[in-house]
N, C-alpha and C positions, 0 to 999 in steps of 0.2 A: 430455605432461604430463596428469595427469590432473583431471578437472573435480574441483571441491570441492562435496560438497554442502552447501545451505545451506536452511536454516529457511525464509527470509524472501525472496521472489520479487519484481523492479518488474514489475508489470502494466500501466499506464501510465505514461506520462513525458512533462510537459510543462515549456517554458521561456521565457522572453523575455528573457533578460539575465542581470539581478540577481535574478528572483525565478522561481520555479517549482513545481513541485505533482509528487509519483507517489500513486499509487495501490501500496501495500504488499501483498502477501497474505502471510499466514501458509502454510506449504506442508505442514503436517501437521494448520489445522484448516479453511483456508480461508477464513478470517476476514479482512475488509480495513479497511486503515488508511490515510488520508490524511496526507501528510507536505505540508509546507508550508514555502517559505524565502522569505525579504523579504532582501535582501540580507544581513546579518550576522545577522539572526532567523531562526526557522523554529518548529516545531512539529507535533505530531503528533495525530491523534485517530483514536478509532473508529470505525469509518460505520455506522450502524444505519439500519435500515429505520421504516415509519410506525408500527409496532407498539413500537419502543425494542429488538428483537433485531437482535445482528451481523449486518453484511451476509455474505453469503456468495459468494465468489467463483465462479461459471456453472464455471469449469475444472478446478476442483477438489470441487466435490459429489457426492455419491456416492451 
């Protein structure tokens, strides 16, 4: 079978139960997003750096 490629990469993954956190990267700009879940919630945001630009994921910069 062959792999699918996809946009949107987990770069990290953490959990404890009912709630946990990944760290998203975009895979065409390198861009990372924090996703968030609290049992039946969640949520997602931008990660910017101290200056207010996107973080940029170290493995995909170019």
């Amino acid at each position: 079978m062959a792999k699918k490629d996809t946009r949107f990469d987990i770069e990290v993954k953490e959990s404890n139960g009912f709630s946990g956190s990944k760290i998203i990267v975009d895979s065409q700009t390198g861009v990372q997003y924090l996703y968030f879940t609290d049992g039946t919630a969640g949520g997602i945001t931008l990660l910017v750096d101290a200056s207010g630009r996107p973080m940029l994921s170290p493995t995909y910069m170019r």
